[in-house]
C-alpha positions in Angstrom: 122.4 160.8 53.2 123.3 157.6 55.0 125.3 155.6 53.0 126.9 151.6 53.2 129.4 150.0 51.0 130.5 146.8 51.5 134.3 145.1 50.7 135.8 142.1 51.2 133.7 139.7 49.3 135.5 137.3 46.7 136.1 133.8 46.3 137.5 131.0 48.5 137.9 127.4 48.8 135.3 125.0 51.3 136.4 125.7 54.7 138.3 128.7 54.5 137.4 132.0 55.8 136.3 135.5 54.2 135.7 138.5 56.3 133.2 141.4 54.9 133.0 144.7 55.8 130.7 147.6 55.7 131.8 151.3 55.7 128.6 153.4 56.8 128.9 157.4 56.0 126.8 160.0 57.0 125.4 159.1 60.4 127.1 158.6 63.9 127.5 155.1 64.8 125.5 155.0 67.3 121.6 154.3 68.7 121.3 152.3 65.5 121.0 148.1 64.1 122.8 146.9 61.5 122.5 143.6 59.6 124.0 141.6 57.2 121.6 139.7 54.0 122.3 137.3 51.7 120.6 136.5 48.4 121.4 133.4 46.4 120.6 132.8 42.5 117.0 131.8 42.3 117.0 132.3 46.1 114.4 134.7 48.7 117.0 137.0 50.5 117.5 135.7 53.8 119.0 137.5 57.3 122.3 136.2 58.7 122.9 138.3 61.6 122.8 141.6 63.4 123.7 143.4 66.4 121.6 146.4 67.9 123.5 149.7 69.2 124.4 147.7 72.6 126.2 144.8 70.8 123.3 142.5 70.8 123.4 140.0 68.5 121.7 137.7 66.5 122.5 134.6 64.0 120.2 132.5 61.7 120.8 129.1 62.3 122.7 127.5 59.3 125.6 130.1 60.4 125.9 129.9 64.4 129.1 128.8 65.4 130.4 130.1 62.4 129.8 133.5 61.6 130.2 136.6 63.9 129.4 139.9 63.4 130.5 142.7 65.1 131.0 146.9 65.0 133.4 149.5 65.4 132.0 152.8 66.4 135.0 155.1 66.1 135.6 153.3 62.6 132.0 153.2 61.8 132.2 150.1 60.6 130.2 146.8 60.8 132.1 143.0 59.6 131.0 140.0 59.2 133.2 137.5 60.2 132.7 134.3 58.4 135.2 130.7 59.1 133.8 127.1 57.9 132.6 128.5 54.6 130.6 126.0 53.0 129.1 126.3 49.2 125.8 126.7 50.3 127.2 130.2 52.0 127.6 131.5 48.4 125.4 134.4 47.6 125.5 138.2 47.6 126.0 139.5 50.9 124.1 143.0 51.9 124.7 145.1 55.0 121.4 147.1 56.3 120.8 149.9 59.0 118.0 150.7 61.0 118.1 154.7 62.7 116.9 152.5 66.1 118.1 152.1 69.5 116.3 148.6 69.6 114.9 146.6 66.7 112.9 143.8 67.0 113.0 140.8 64.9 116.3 142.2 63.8 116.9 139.4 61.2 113.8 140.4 59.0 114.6 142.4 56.1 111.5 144.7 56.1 113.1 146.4 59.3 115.6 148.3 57.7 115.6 151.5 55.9 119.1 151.3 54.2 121.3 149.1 52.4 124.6 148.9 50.5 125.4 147.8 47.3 126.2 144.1 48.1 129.7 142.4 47.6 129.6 139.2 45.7 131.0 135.3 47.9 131.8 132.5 46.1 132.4 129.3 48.0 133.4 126.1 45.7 
C-alpha cells in the first residue's frame, strides 16, 4: 500500500521559513504527481503546489515567489519549501500522489488518490 507522512510542520514567527516534508513508501518514485494541500479552520482545503514526474511545477497564487516544491527520487521524498511565512499561511498542510505520468489541473484536490496524515503550521 502506498503510503505519505509528512514532518516538519510546527510553529514560527511572520517572515521566517518552515520546510515540510513528505516520506512516500510503497511505490517507486517515479511516473507519478505529487502535491501539497492546505486546510485552514473554518476553511475549503485549497492546492498550493505540485510537480509532475518531469519536475513540472505548479503554485497557487498567494504563494508564488514564495514557496517551492520539489522531489527527490532516490529519497523518495517530496518538500515544500516555504520563506516569507505570513499568518494567513497557517493551516494543515497535506501531501497527495497521483500513480500518473501527467496530471492535469494538478492543483485540484479530486486528482489524487492518496494522502498523508497532514502536519500542523502555525504562523503568528
Amino acid at each position: 500500500h502506498v503510503q505519505l507522512v509528512e514532518s516538519g510542520g510546527g510553529s514560527v514567527q511572520a517572515g521566517g521559513s518552515l520546510r515540510l516534508s513528505c516520506a512516500v513508501s510503497g511505490i517507486s518514485y517515479s511516473n507519478y504527481c505529487m502535491g501539497w494541500f492546505r486546510q485552514a479552520p473554518g476553511r475549503e482545503r485549497e492546492g498550493v503546489a505540485s510537480v509532475d514526474s518531469g519536475g513540472r511545477t505548479t503554485y497557487v497564487d498567494s504563494v508564488k515567489g514564495r514557496f517551492t516544491i520539489s522531489r527527490d527520487n532516490v529519497k523518495n521524498t517530496l518538500y515544500l519549501q516555504m520563506n516569507s511565512l505570513r499568518p494567513e499561511d497557517t493551516a494543515m498542510y497535506y501531501c497527495a500522489l497521483q500513480p500518473a505520468y501527467i496530471l492535469s489541473d494538478r492543483l485540484s484536490m479530486g486528482k489524487y488518490s492518496y494522502w498523508g496524515q497532514g502536519t500542523q503550521d502555525t504562523v503568528s
